[in-house]
C-alpha positions, 0 to 999 in steps of 0.5 A: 445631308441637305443637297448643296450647290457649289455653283450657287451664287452668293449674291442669292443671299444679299438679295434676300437682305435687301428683301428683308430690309425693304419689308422691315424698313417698310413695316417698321418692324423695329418701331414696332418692337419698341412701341408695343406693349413689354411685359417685362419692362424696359431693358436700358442700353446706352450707346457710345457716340462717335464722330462722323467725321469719317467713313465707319470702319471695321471697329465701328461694325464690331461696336454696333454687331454687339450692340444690335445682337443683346438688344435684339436678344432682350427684346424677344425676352419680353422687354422695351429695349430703345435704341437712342443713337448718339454722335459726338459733336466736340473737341480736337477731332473736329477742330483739327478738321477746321485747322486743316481746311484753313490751313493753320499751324496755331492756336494763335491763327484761330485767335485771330481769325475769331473764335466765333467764326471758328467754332460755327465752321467746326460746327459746319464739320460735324456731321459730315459723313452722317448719310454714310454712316447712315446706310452702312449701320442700315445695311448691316442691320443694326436697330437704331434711333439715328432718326432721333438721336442726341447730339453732344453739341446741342442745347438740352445737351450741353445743359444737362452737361452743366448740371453735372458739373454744379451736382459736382461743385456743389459737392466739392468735387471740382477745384482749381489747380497748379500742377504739372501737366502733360500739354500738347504745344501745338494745341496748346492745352492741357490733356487728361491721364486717360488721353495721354495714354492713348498716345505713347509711340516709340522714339530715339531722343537725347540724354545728357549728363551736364555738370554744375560746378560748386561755388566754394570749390572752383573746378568741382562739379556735380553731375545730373543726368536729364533726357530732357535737355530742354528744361536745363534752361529752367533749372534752379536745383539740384536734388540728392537722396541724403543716405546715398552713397557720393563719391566725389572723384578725378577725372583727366584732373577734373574732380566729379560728384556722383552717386558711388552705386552709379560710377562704373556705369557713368565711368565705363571705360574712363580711369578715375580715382576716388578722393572721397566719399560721403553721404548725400546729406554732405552735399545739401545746401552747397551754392553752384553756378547755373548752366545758364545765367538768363534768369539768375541774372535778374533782378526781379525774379522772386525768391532768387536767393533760395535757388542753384543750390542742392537739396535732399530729394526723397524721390532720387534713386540710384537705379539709372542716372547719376543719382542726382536729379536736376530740378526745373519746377515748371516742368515736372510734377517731383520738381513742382513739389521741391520747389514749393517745399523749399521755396524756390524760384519758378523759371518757366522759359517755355510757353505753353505753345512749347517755344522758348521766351525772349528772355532766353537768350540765343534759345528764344524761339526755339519750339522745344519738341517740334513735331518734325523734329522733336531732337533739335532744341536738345541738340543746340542745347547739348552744343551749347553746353559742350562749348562752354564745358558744361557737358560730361557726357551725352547719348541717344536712347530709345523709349516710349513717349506720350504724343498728342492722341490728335495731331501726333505732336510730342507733349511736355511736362508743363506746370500750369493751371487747371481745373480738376475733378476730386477723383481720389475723394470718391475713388473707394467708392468708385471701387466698391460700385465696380464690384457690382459690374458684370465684365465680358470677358471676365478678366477685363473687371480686376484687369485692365479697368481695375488697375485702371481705377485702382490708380486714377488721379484727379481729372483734369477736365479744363481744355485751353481750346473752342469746340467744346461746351464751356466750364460754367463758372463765372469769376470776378476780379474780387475773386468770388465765383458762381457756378451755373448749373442751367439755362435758367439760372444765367437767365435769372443772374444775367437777365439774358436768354441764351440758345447757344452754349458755346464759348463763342456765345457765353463769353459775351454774358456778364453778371454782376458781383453779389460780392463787391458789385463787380462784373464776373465774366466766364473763365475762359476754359472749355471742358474735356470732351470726354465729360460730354460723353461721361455725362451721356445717361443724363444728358441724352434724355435732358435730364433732370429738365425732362425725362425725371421720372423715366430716368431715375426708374431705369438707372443704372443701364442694364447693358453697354458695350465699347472697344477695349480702348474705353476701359480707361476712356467712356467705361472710365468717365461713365463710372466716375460721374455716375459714383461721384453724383448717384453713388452707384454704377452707371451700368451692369453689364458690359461687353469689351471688344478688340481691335480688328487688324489688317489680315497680316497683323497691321493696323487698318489703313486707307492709305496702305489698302490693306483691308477691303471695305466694308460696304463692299464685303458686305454686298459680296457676301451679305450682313450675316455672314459678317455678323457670324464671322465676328461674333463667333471669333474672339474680337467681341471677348477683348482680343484682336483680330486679324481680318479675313474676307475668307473668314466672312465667307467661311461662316456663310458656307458653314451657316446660312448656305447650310441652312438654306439648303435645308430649307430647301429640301424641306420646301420640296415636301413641305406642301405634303404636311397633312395637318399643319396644327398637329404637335410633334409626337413622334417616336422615331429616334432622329426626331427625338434627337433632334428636339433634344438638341433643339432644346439643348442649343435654346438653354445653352445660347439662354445661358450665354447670352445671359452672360453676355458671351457673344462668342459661346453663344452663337457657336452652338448655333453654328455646331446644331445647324451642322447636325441639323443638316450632316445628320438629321435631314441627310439620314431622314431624306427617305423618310420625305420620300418615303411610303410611310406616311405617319412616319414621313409626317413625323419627318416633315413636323419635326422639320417644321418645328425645328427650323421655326424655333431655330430662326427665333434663336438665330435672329439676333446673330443672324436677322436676314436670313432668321427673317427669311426662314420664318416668314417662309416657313411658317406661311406669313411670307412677308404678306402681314407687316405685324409679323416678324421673328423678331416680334416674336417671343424667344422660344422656350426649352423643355429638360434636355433629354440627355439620354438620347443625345448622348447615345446618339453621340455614342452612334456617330463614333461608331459610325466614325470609326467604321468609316475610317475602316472603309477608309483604309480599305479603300471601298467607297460608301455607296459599295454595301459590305456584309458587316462591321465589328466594333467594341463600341456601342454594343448597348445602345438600342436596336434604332440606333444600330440600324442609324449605324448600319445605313450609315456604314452600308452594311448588312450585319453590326457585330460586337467585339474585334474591331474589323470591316468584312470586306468580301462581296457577293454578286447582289452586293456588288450590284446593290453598289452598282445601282446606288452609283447608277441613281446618284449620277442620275440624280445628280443630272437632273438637279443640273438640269433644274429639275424638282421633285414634281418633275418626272423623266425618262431615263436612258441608258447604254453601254458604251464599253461592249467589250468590258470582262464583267459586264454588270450595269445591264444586269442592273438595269434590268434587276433593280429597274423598279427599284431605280425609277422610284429613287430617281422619280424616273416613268420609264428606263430605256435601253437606248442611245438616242439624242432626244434627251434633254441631258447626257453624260458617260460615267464610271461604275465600277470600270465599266463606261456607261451611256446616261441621259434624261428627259423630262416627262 
């Protein structure tokens, strides 16, 4: 085993990273491997932009872990891989922030404060953190363009955003709208399917079953259940199922209509009688009075007469409720449908900013779900109806209810106008190009993406908001539209030249009416930020304005990767515009990750502390046992992770500090290598093995990587150095110290060759410390700025010879076993024992036995009844005796510092005169030779004297003896 330092420390590494940065910073290692020549062409990866308007967190290291080990990988394959970094400039995150700082409560507030000035000051926000964000990808050793990276704000940017959005037009993808929408009140606009999900919480809210009491039968009601009091303001129906089963009963000598399937649950406790019952088809076109008269009252309200009357309603059920659904068209998408279908009244007493119209009576101003009460209209509205009779029965409910995703106000179901993209007309093409995509983990392909798509809707892509790029659609009052698609052609339309594509500046331009000769203005809707980031592939590269040639040859993307998240988000966006104007994937492989958590389960928080920071984590311990510690856990395959600093440190343990110290036993003997051109031709069987393994781990990381499994691939890179170090160097070390020098040279070869080609393997998981090896192993020491091991070609594998693996596997159970034997004897490794029997291995070649016996400190291996000859002679006994003497004596002088170039003088005493079996005396004097080469020792002297540069007293088989060392 390579000799560790438990007393090392670790900021020894994070040294050696900053070295490593400082050379790669300054022979721009990473310009190098994109700007020369690629033999195999370009390998395209897109990246993800974030917003820099926080500090990266633990999510953002997994993201660009994953993002800088596969371009890392395919570069040293042979291709061009760019690195182009992205942030993401728009939307409500950023208007948010300028909200904050002005301190406003609505949207009106920016309405009057002025939309330019507001949006220059979100603009202003953008970039906040971008120098934090700067050095904490560079310090974890991610290879990115941030030099040169694309901004979602900026001019060719939100140009190319507007030929997306004419290549979609002019395919008839995009229309106009009045549905049902969820809105945020507070931000007072329309959300899309995908940001709606994002935002779901738990939350105890109000149900209520009112009563409508018909109009041909004073004292008869007919009962609908809502959970959203709030909308019986808005009623104008009620909808039946025409082949359900009603009943219409007696309560306390008040008659009730409900469906029979529903009573016992409604009813509970209470003592009815059933007067009759009859099908709800019975039921439709009955007239009854309104809970609320606001609007039945007056007298312009259109299409008044179709409304408070009860209709059949193919999507009432009996499964909860009453089995009669109440109808308010302005806010829901069944109700909207209803409505139109029957031609009924449209009562919308709600603005989109959620407060109740004047016309409402002693509800006007009331904010329906406020977002520190969400309950309290409802509440009014339940005591209102129970005042005036009106309320059969009310209750608190638990369930799950969409939020805003930014500002945490609960949304309402609102009908409104918006702009759509046709989804479902290209949704079976979008199904077929998703086969092509190549998902890790595997699962997230037919799962959480498919499902995804398999029920997508239309996209809602107009936002009623500033700080975003606009919809590109001028309009006039004759109601002719034109749509542009580029800075050119509202030049050529309006006569005026724009550097700026905000709302701010674009609403000032005018053209003329080719139609009528009127003046179209811009409508006035900005669009979805996730339409920025859909529009990536093309709008980073300006394209089709530059770049046309370049991009059309090297799309779709080879690879990408974003949390599980942006299955339903970027993974989404990215995959419908691509189909919807290329007709093919915008990427082929993808790599899903999970969320990283607080070490008790929790979700990350500043304000709770209970994660430490990054930045922190990382000069502690370094970037690579960081990017080991993740890559190798199950947060890169879409599952969660519960962080742990012990993990961070575990994988440096178990890796880097490992690996060192085999490098560092190999450069004690490194400069004894005769021939540094000589090829490894060695026949002993632990360089067989070991090349074998070598060549086993490059075809296996080859294979996973190639599958895109970070997991499976860095973990055989963890298990080889375990071999490298537990076994191979640790049963070669007499051979580096050895006479033998054929054989010594094979050692030291072999050694060289393993630990060169391994480096290469482990650089794209591990960079710092793969740089570090290779530079000092092969010679280059950082001395010429054109070599790195990740300029290097990723190494090749010859057939694994599987032979030999396999019978040293066979050996090392042998020798597992004979251990546990020791074990239960309680006889330690150092005692040589006459024999060991096994069962096991009796074919296995005479170089493999031999393994075994040193292994087990043995004299003979015999085959058959398994059992540890445990009876000592007096020789073995002694040979224990000097095997404890030299590892004390060793182990003083790597305390002291000493290396192998060093010589000592040893001296020894007895410090027990009167000890019953005195045996180290006998050993000294036997085995002196045989000591003073183990322990590079010039003389052994029998005497107690303070002129020594290190003293210890030790244990050797009871008897206390005397130890100290002195450098030559």
């Amino acid at each position: 085993m390579a000799e560790h330092n438990s007393n090392r420390p670790t900021n020894q590494f994070v040294e050696m990273e900053h070295e490593v940065l400082a050379f790669w910073d300054k022979a721009k290692v990473f310009e190098q491997s994109v700007e020369r020549e690629a033999p195999k062409g370009d390998y395209v990866f897109y990246d993800g932009p974030p917003f820099a308007t926080g500090t990266p967190h633990y999510g953002h290291i997994v993201g660009s872990l994953m993002k800088d080990v596969v371009p890392r990988y395919w570069t040293m394959q042979g291709y061009r891989v760019e690195r182009k970094w992205g942030w993401d400039c728009h939307g409500l995150p950023i208007e948010n922030i300028a909200e904050k700082e002005l301190g406003f409560k609505q949207k009106k507030d920016i309405l009057e404060y002025g939309v330019d000035k507001f949006n220059e000051l979100c603009r202003s926000k953008v970039l906040g953190y971008v120098e934090e964000w700067e050095k904490v990808i560079h310090r974890f050793g991610r290879w990115a363009d941030m030099k040169n990276s694309y901004r979602t704000m900026d001019l060719d940017y939100m140009e190319s955003i507007w030929w997306v959005f004419k290549q979609l037009w002019d395919k008839d993808l995009i229309y106009e709208g009045y549905r049902s929408i969820l809105v945020c009140p507070r931000c007072e606009t329309t959300l899309s399917q995908m940001e709606v999900s994002e935002g779901y919480k738990d939350i105890k809210d109000l149900s209520a079953i009112a009563k409508f009491e018909l109009l041909d039968e004073p004292g008869t009601f007919v009962l609908a259940w809502t959970t959203t009091p709030w909308t019986l303001i808005g009623n104008v129906a009620l909808a039946v199922g025409v082949d359900i089963d009603y009943v219409k009963i007696e309560v306390e000598n008040i008659k009730y209509i409900l469906a029979k399937a529903r009573v016992q649950d409604v009813l509970k406790e209470k003592e009815y009688k059933i007067i009759a019952e009859f099908k709800g088809k019975e039921l439709v076109g009955k007239k009854y009075q309104p809970l609320f008269d606001y609007y039945a009252k007056q007298d312009n309200l259109e299409k008044k007469e179709n409304g408070w009357q009860i209709y059949a309603g193919d999507f009432v059920t009996t499964e909860d409720g009453v089995g009669v659904v109440h109808i308010a068209p302005a806010f829901g998408e069944d109700d909207l449908n209803l409505g139109k279908e029957y031609n009924l009244p449209f009562v919308q007493h709600v603005g989109m900013d959620g407060v109740i119209k004047s016309e409402a009576g002693e509800f006007a101003g009331m904010q329906v779900k406020a977002i520190d009460d969400h309950t309290k209209t409802d509440i009014e509205i339940i005591k209102y109806l129970a005042h005036n009779g009106l309320l059969f029965h009310k209750e608190k409910y638990e369930h799950s209810y969409p939020h805003c995703w930014r500002c945490e106000t609960p949304l309402i179901n609102y009908v409104t106008t918006s702009w759509f993209v046709n989804v479902t007309k290209v949704k079976d093409v979008a199904l077929e190009n998703a086969k092509e995509i190549n998902w890790s983990p595997a699962h997230i392909k037919e799962g959480r993406f498919g499902n995804w798509l398999a029920g997508a809707r239309d996209w809602s892509i107009s936002r009623q908001r500033f700080w975003a790029s606009v919809m590109p659609i001028w309009q006039c009052e004759c109601g002719e539209r034109q749509v542009f698609g580029s800075v050119q052609e509202l030049k050529d339309a309006s006569g005026v030249t724009v550097t700026d594509l905000h709302k701010h500046v674009v609403d000032k331009i005018t053209v003329p009416c080719k139609k009528c000769n009127g003046t179209m203005h811009r409508i006035p809707d900005v669009i979805d930020t996730w339409f920025d980031s859909g529009s990536m592939p093309y709008a980073q590269m300006h394209y089709p304005f530059e770049n046309k040639e370049k991009f059309e040859a090297n799309f779709p993307a080879e690879f990408i990767a974003e949390g599980i998240d942006q299955t339903r988000a970027w993974f989404y966006y990215l995959h419908i515009l691509a189909t919807a104007i290329k007709s093919k994937p915008s990427f082929k492989n993808v790599v899903v990750n999970g969320i990283v958590l607080a070490e008790d389960g929790k979700k990350m928080a500043k304000r709770d502390r209970n994660y430490p920071d990054p930045m922190e984590v990382l000069e502690r311990h370094g970037a690579d046992a960081m990017r080991c510690y993740l890559a190798s856990s199950a947060v890169v395959a879409a599952e969660n992770l519960n962080f742990s600093e012990k993990g961070v440190e575990e994988a440096l343990r178990k890796n880097i500090m490992i690996l060192w110290n085999v490098y560092k036993f190999y450069e004690m003997y490194a400069d004894q290598i005769q021939n540094v051109n000589q090829s490894v031709e060695s026949e002993n069987v632990l360089d067989k093995w070991i090349m074998a393994r070598l060549n086993q781990l490059i075809e296996e990381v080859i294979k996973q990587m190639n599958g895109y499994d970070l997991p499976r691939s860095v973990r055989p890179i963890t298990d080889f150095i375990n071999d490298l170090s537990t076994w191979y160097v640790r049963r070669s070390r007499d051979r580096f110290k050895g006479d033998d020098e054929v054989d010594k040279q094979a050692a030291l070869l072999t050694t060289k060759k393993v630990l060169v080609e391994l480096a290469k393997v482990m650089a794209p998981f591990m960079p710092f410390v793969s740089e570090q090896l290779w530079q000092k192993v092969t010679g280059n020491n950082f001395n010429t700025e054109t070599k790195s091991v990740h300029l290097e070609p990723w190494p090749t594998f010859s057939p694994v010879e599987t032979t030999v693996v396999a019978q040293m596997e066979l050996a090392k159970k042998v020798v597992e076993a004979g251990l546990a034997k020791r074990d239960e004897a309680g006889i330690k490794i150092r005692q040589p024992l006459p024999y060991y029997s096994t069962d096991t291995g009796k074919a296995l070649p005479d170089a493999y036995k031999e393994i075994i016996k040193d292994e087990l400190n043995i004299l003979e291996l015999r085959f058959g009844v398994n059992e540890l000859g445990t009876e000592m002679t007096e020789e073995l006994k002694m040979e224990g005796a000097k095997r404890e003497l030299v590892r004390f004596i060793n182990a003083m002088r790597k305390n002291a510092g000493l290396t192998i170039q060093d010589r000592v003088v040893v001296y020894w005493n007895i410090a027990d005169a009167d000890f019953p079996q005195p045996q180290v005396k006998g050993v000294f004097e036997q085995m002196g030779e045989t000591i003073k080469r183990d322990v590079l020792a010039d003389e052994i002297i029998a005497e107690h004297t303070m002129a020594v540069d290190l003293e210890k007293e030790v244990k050797i088989n009871g008897e206390v003896v005397w130890l100290g060392i002195k450098k030559c």
